[in-house]
C-alpha positions as CSV (number, residue, x, y, z in Angstrom):
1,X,99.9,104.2,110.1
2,X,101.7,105.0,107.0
3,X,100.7,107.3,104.2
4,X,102.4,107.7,101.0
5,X,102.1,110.0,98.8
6,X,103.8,110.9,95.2
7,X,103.4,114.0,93.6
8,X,103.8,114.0,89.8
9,X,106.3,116.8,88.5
10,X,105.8,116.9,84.3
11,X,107.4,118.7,81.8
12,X,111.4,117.9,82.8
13,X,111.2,118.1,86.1
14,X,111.8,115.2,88.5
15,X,109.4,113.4,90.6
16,X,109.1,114.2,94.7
17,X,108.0,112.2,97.3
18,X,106.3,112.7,100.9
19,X,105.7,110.1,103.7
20,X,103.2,111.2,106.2
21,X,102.7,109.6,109.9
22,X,99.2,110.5,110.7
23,X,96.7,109.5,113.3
24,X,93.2,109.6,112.1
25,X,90.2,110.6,114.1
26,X,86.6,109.5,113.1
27,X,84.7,110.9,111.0
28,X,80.6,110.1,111.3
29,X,79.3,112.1,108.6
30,X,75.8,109.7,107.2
31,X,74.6,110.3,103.5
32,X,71.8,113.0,104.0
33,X,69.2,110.6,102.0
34,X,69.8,107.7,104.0
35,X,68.6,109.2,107.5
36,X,71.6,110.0,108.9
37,X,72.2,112.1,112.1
38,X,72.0,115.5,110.4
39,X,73.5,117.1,114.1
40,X,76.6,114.6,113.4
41,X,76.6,116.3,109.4
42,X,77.9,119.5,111.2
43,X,81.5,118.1,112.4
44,X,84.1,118.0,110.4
45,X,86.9,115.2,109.8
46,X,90.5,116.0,111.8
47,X,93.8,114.8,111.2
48,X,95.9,114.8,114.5
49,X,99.8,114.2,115.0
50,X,100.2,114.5,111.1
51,X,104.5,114.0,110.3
52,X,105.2,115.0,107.0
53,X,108.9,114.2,106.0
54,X,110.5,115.1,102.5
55,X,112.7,112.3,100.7
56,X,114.9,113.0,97.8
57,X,113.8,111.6,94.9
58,X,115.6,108.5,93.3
59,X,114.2,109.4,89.6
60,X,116.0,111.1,87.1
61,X,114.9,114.4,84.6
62,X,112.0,114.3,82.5
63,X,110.4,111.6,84.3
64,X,106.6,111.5,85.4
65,X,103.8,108.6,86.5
66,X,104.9,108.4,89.8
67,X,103.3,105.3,91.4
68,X,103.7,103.9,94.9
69,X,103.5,100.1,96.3
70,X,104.4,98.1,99.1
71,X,105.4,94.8,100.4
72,X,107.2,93.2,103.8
73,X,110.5,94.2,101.8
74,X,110.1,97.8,101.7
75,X,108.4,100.6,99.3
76,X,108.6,100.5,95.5
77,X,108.6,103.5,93.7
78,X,108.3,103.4,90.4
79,X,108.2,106.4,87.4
80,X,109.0,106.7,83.3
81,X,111.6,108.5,82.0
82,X,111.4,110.3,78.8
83,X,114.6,111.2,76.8
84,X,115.0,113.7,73.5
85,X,114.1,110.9,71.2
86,X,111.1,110.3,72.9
87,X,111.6,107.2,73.8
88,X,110.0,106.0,77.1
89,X,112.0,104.3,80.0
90,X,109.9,102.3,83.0
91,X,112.5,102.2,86.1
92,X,111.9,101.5,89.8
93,X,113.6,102.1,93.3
94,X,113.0,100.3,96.5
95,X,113.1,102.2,100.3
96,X,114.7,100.3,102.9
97,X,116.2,101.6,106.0
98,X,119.1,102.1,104.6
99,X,117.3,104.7,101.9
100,X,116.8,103.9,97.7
101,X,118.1,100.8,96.1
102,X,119.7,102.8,92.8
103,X,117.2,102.9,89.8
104,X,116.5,99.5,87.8
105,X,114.9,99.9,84.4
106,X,112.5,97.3,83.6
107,X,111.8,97.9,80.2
108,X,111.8,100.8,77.6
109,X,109.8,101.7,74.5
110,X,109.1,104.3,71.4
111,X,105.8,103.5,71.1
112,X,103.7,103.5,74.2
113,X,100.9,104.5,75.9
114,X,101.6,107.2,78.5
115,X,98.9,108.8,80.3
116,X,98.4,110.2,84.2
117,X,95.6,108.3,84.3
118,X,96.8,105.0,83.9
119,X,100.8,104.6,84.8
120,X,102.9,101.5,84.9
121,X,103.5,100.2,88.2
122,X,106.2,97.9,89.7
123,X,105.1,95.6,92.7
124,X,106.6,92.8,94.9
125,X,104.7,89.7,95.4
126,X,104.9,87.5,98.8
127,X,107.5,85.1,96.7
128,X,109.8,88.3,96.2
129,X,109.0,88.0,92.2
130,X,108.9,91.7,91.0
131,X,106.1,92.0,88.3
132,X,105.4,95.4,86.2
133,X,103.0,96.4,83.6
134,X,103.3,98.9,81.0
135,X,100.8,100.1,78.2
136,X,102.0,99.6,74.2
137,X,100.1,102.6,71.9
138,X,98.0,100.2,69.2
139,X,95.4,102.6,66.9
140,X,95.6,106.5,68.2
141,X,92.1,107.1,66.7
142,X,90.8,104.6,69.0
143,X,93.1,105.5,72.1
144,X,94.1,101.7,71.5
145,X,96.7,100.3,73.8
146,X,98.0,96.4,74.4
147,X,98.2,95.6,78.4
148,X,102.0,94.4,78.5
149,X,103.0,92.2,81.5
150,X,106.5,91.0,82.7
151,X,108.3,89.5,85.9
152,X,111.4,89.3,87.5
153,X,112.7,86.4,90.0
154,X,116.6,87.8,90.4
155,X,115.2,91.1,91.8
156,X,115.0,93.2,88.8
157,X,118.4,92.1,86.6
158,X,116.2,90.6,84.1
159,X,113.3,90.0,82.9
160,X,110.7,87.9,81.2
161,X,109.8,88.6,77.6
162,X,106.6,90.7,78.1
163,X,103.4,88.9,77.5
164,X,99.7,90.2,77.2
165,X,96.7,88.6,79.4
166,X,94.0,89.7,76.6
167,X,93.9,87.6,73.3
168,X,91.2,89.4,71.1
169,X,93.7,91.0,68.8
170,X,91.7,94.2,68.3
171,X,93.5,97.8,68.5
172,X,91.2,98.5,70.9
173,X,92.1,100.0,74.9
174,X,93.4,97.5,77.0
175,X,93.9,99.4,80.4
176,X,93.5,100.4,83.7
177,X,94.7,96.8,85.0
178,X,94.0,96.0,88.9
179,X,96.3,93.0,90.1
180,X,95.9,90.7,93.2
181,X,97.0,87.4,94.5
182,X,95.6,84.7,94.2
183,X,95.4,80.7,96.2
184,X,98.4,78.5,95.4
185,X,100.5,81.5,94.8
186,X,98.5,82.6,91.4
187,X,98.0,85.9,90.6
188,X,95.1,87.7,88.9
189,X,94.3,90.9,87.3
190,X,91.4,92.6,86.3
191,X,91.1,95.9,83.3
192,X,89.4,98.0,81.1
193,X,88.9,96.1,77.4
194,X,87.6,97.2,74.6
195,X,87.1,94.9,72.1
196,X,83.8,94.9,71.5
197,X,84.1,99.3,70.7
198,X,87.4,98.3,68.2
199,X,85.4,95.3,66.6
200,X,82.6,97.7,65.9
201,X,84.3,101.0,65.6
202,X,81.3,103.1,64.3
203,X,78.9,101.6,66.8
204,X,78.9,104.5,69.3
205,X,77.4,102.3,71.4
206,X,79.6,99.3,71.8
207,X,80.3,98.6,74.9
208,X,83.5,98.8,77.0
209,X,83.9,95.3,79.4
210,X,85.8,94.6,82.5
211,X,88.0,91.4,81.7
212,X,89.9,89.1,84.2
213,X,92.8,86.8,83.9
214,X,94.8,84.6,86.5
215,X,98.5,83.3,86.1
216,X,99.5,80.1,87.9
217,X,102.9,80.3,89.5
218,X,104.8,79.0,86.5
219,X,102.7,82.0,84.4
220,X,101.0,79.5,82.5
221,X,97.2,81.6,82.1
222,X,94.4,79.4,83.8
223,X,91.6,82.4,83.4
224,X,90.1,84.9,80.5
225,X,87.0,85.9,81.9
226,X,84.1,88.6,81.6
227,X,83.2,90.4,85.1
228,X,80.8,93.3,83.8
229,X,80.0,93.6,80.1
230,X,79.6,97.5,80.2
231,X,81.3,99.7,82.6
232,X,82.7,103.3,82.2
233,X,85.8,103.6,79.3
234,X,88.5,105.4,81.1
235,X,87.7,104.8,85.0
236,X,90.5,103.0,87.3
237,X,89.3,99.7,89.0
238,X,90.6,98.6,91.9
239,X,90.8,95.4,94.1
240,X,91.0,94.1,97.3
241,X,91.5,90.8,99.1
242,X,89.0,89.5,101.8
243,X,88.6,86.3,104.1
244,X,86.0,85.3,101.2
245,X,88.1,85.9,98.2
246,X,88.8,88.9,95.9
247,X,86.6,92.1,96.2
248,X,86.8,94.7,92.4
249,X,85.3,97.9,92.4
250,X,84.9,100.0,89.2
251,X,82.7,102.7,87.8
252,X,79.3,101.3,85.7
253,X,77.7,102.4,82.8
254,X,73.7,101.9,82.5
255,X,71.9,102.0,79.3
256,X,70.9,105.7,80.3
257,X,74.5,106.7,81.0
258,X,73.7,106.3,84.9
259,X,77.9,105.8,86.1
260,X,77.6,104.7,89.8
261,X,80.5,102.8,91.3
262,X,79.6,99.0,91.7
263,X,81.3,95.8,93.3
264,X,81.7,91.8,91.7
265,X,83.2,88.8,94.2
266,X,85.2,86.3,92.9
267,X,83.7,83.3,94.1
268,X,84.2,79.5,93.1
269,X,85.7,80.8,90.0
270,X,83.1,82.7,89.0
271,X,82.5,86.8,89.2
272,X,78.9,87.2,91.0
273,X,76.5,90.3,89.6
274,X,77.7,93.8,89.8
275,X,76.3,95.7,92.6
276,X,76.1,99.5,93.3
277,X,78.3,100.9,96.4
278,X,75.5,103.4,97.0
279,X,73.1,104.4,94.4
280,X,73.8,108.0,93.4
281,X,72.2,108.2,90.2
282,X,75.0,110.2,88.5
283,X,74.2,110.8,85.0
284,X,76.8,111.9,82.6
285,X,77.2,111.5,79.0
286,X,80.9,111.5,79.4
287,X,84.2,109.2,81.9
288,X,84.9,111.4,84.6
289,X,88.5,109.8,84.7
290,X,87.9,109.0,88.4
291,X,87.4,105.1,89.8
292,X,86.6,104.3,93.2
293,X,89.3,102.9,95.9
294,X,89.2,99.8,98.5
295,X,90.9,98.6,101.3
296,X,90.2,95.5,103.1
297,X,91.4,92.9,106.5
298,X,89.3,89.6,107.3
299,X,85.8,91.0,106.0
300,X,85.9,94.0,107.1
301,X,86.0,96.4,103.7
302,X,86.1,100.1,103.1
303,X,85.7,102.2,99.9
304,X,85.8,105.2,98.8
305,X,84.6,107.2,95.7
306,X,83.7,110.2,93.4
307,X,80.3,111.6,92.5
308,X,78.3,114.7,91.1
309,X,75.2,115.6,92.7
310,X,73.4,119.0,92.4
311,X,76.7,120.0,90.1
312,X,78.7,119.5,92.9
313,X,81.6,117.0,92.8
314,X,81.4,115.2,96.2
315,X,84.0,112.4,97.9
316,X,82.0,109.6,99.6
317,X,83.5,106.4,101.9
318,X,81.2,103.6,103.1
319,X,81.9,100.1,104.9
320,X,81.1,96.7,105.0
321,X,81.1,93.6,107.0
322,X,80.7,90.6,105.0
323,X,83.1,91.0,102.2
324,X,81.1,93.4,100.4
325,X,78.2,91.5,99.9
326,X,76.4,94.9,101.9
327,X,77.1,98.1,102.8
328,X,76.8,100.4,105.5
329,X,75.5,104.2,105.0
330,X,77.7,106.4,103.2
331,X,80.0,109.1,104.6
332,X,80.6,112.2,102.8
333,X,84.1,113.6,103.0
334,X,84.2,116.8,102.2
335,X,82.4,119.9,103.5
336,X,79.9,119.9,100.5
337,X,82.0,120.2,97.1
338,X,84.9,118.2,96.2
339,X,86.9,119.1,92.7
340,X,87.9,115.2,92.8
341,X,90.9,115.0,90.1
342,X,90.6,114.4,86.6
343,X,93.4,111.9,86.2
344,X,93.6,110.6,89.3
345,X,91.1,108.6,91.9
346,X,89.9,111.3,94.3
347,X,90.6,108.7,97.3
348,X,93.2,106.9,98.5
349,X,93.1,104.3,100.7
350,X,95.1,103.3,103.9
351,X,95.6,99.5,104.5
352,X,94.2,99.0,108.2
353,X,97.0,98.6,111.1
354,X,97.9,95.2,111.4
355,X,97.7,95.8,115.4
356,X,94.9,98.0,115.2
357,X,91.3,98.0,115.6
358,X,90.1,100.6,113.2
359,X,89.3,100.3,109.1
360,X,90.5,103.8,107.8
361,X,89.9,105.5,104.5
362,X,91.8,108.8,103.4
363,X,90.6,110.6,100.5
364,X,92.6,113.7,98.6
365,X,90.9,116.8,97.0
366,X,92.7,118.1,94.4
367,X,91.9,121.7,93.4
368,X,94.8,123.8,91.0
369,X,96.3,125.6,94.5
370,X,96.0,122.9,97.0
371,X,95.2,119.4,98.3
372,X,93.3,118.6,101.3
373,X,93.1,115.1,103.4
374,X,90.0,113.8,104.8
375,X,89.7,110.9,106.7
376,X,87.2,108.5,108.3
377,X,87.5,105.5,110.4
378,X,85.3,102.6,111.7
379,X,86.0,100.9,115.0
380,X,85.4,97.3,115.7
């Protein structure tokens, strides 16, 4: 199994990158509340065999918002460079045997949206057409941004005019985007929108929604599309791909400022009622900047996310079976207190071996000194 990780270096200095090997061993830790072994509570999660190896980084100065993906091709990594004028430039490498592909910008602006919450990324779909996303700054009052989306079909020497999968033409945030494929070689995207908030920009309580969209596979958009009409402003989403159809996670918002971590299945078309993960009952009158993580093969499904309980911030990973129509009992992560991360997702997830029999989830603590790796594992 392959982990990657990218550190993100601000303020001038470049951006560093570490692949680990590791070999996970279980972890059986239940949620306390859900009658879980409490003698199986005592034993901590291991790494074994872990292989850290340093590669030099293909990103120039002043660059930042690392961000990581992968396809049968190799690994993209992708990061913005900032020069004196400030003036922000999205490039991209790609790791093959051989090492980096030299850096390809993609596109390059004076007026975006740069955060280390929500960075641009550069992926490969199975055609080989590269496709990027970058955020354009709209209204600063409102922390407004446009979701800008382009592709490439001649591997990154041009690209397509940059295009926008929302059409509400409020200053509002458009953000936080999630992207998967799609039947007949579509692809779809879910993010953050909040046009009902820059509509109604004294109504404290306006809502902020979780939109969708779908591109057929001449980008002509087939789908604009509601999933949850109130979820968390300033949470990542995330998606995943099961036998059944596409799988989103993202952080809820109830009338009483309850922010769980819920699920929606796209299915016939249609995005089914949000569910909770696990109900935690986390109230908070404020984002925590911290969205939940999936992974999935067949139906088989893992996530992983980030709560409060008893003022202590806690990392949690449960499983399901059936696409994540249920799920199994929670495992917690840590050892009692996790510091989760404030601009970025506490977990990360670990694609499942393609030759293995074992769902895995990795999650990373963050804390101003160090980061520790916590794993758990489900075998079939």
């Amino acid at each position: 199994m392959l982990l990657d990780m990218c550190t993100n270096h601000r303020h001038g200095m470049s951006v560093s990158c570490v692949l680990a090997a590791a070999a996970i061993v279980s972890c059986s830790r239940a949620h306390p509340d859900a009658g879980g072994d409490s003698g199986s509570a005592t034993r901590p999660p291991t790494l074994s065999a872990v292989r850290t190896e340093t590669l030099s980084s293909p990103a120039g100065a002043s660059s930042s918002e690392p961000q990581l993906t992968a396809s049968d091709r190799g690994v993209i990594l992708s990061w913005i460079e900032r020069n004196s004028r400030s003036t922000h430039t999205l490039k991209f490498a790609e790791r093959h045997a051989s090492g980096w592909t030299a850096p390809t910008t993609v596109a390059s602006g004076d007026n975006w949206f740069v955060s280390d919450a929500d960075p641009p990324v550069v992926f490969r779909r199975p055609d080989g057409t590269l496709v990027a996303n970058w955020l354009v700054s709209t209204n600063r009052k409102l922390e407004g941004s446009d979701l800008h989306l382009t592709y490439s079909q001649d591997n990154g020497k041009t690209w397509a005019r940059s295009f926008l999968p929302h059409h509400d033409g409020t200053q509002g945030q458009h953000a936080f985007p999630s992207f998967f494929e799609l039947p007949d070689d579509r692809l779809g995207l879910v993010w953050l929108d909040a046009r009902a908030q820059a509509a109604n920009p004294e109504d404290l309580d306006a809502s902020m929604s979780l939109r969708y969209a779908a591109f057929d596979r001449s980008w002509k958009q087939t789908a604009d599309a509601t999933v949850d009409t109130r979820v968390c402003e300033c949470c990542s989403t995330t998606t995943a791909v099961t036998a059944d159809g596409v799988l989103t996670a993202f952080r809820d918002r109830t009338e009483e400022e309850i922010r769980d971590n819920v699920v929606s299945r796209l299915e016939n078309g249609k995005w089914s009622e949000s569910t909770p993960l696990h109900n935690d009952n986390w109230e908070v009158d404020a984002c925590p900047v911290n969205g939940p993580a999936l992974s999935a093969r067949g139906r088989e499904v893992v996530a992983a996310w980030f709560t409060v309980k008893n003022d202590q911030g806690q990392a949690w990973a449960a499983f399901s079976s059936d696409s994540g129509r249920t799920w199994g009992l929670p495992i917690q992560l840590d050892d009692g207190a996790s510091l989760g991360a404030s601009t970025w997702s506490c977990s990360t997830m670990v694609p499942p071996s393609q030759r293995g029999s074992r769902l895995q989830t990795i999650a990373r603590n963050f804390d101003c000194a160090a980061s520790d790796l916590r794993a758990a594992s489900r075998h079939r």
